[in-house]
Structure formats: C-alpha cells, structure tokens
C-alpha angles and dihedrals in degrees: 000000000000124000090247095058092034085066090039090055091049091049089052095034083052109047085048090060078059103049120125088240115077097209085051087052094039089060093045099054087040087053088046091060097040084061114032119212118179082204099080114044093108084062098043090050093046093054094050091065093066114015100132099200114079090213099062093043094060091049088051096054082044090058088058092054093070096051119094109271092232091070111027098048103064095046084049090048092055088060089065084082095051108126087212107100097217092053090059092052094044097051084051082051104048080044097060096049090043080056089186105150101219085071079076101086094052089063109102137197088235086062091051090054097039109150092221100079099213088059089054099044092053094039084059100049097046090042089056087051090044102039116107113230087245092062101039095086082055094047089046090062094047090051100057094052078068085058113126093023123137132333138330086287099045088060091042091055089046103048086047093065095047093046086053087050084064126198084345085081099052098083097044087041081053098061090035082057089062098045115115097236103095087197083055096042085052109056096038078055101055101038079056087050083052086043095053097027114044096179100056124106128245093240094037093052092039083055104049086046096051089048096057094045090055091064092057144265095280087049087043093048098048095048085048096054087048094051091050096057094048085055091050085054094055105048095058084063095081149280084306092071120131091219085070121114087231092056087042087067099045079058091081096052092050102048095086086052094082136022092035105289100122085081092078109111128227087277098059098051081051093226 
C-alpha cells in the first residue's frame, strides 16, 4: 500500500469511527486495530471521549493497545486532564489495558476520589494493575477510606480492587470494620467475607456484614475475633488456603458465581 491510499484508508476509516450506526463504528475501530496506523491516535483518543456505546469504547481502547507506548501513552495521559468525565475514564481505561507501569505514577489520589463514579471506579481498577508491590499496602489504605460509597455497583467495583490487592487489605479492612459508620463497617465486612470466601457472593457477603454490625460493636467484635482465628486455621493448612492473597484474587472472579452477582453485564464489570 502506497502512501496515497494509506491517507485515503485512515480518512475513511475515520470518518466511519464517526457514523451515526454503532456497528458501523464498532468495525471500524476493530479494522483500525487489526491494522495499526500511528496516524491516527489523535482520532482514536478523541473518539474515546464521547463514544456513547460501551462496546466501541472498549474496541477503541483496544485499538490503542496495538500502537507502539511510546506514542500512545503520553496522548492518553493528557486526557487525564479532560474535564469530560468520560475522557478521563476512558484514558484510566486505555491505561489499564496498556498496563505499562510508568503510567503509575500518573495515577492521583484525587482520581481515586473523583465525584463522578465512573472516574473512580476505573481510576481503582487500573491503579490495582498498575500499582508496585511496594506501594500496594499504601493504596490499600487509600482504598478503604472509599468504603460505603454509591450504589450496589460502586461497592462492587470497589470491593473488586481491594480483593485483587489481595492480604495486603486485612489490616486496613480491620480498622474500616470498626469505623462508626455502619455503611463503612459493612462493606469493609463484607470485601474481607470475598477475601477469605471466594466463592461468596457480593449480596450475600453485604448481607451477612450488615447483619453482624447491627448487633453492635461488642457483637461485631467478638464474631470478628472468631473469624480471625478460623482464617488463621486455615492458613496454616497449606498453600490452598482461602486466606491467601492468591485466593484473595480469584475471589473477584467468583464472586458472580453465587448471590446473584453473575447477571452484571460486561459494562458493569467495567471490562
């Protein structure tokens, strides 16, 4: 291919990531990443920022996956900055599938505690992936002071990123169990129920925890104690205990597999 019809493909290729018909959009961005062209990133970015159909966005990050790093990181970092929300997302998205570590360091607390929930959720997720194991103790912390915030998938999202942290989370969940919020002592409860059960449910887990802190902080206390020193039991049993950071991560995973949760679509899990 000539450099002529080269420039002519990417034209058509993007004025068809633009066309009023998303399956129309969805193959172009799908052609656009089966055959990379540095030429257009601007457009690819751009896009991101207000493609309306989840499923397009995510090919187009996607898209951006399969163009060199060097390139494509420091246009995505600028959109860090967007003051649309869903450019911001987006760039954490495109981040976490990048999953170059330098973008670390671009990750800020004030992402992690965006008002616009979609910001956040993303922010945690790629800051999990992104995260050295020498900072994740730190960003564990940071995490549960996000505990009892939103809706049902808010929590879930969050829970999800703390679980994947793995037993780095329990002493900074043990201190968020205490706290006098009962929305907070929840749903540290019930992310420590996924950490140690990965094969409980989210509902299931948010019910039980918000069981125990009704009955009060010396119940609470006492059940929790107990608890601990069943987990302890069962980590001396062997690298196949569910107290193990590893099993702490399949956790995420399972924890559609029971209380309802496997009905989430691809959005909500924000794949």
């Amino acid at each position: 291919m000539n450099t002529t019809e080269g420039t002519q493909q990417g034209s058509r290729l993007a004025e068809a990531l633009s066309a009023d018909d998303s399956s129309i959009r969805l193959k172009a961005a799908l052609a656009t990443g089966t055959r990379p062209d540095p030429e257009l990133l601007d457009t690819l970015v751009e896009r991101c920022a207000v493609e309306p159909d989840f499923y397009v966005r995510d090919m187009l990050s996607w898209a951006l996956t399969r163009l060199p790093a060097e390139n494509t990181l420091p246009r995505v970092r600028r959109e860090l900055d967007s003051p649309r929300d869903q450019a911001r997302s987006q760039a954490l998205h495109t981040l976490s599938k990048i999953g170059d570590g330098r973008a670390w360091a671009w990750i800020t607390r004030d992402m992690l505690r965006d008002a616009d929930d979609e910001v956040a959720r993303t922010a945690w997720r790629v800051a999990v992936v992104l995260a050295p194991e020498e900072e994740r103790a730190e960003l564990a912390k940071e995490l549960t002071g996000q505990l009892g915030r939103g809706d049902r998938q808010v929590q879930l999202s969050l829970s999800r990123a703390l679980v994947d942290l793995g037993a780095v989370i329990e002493a900074a969940l043990a201190r968020a169990s205490a706290d006098r919020d009962p929305a907070v002592a929840a749903h540290a409860r019930a992310t420590g129920l996924l950490l140690h059960d990965p094969e409980a449910g989210f509902d299931w887990a948010i019910h039980e925890a918000r069981r125990i802190v009704s009955l009060g902080p010396d119940t609470a206390v006492s059940i929790a104690e107990g608890s601990g020193a069943e987990s302890a039991g069962a980590e001396g049993a062997g690298p196949g205990s569910v107290g193990s950071a590893g099993a702490g991560n399949a956790g995420v995973g399972a924890a559609g597999a029971s209380g309802g949760d496997g009905a989430e679509t691809a959005e909500e899990m924000g794949c």
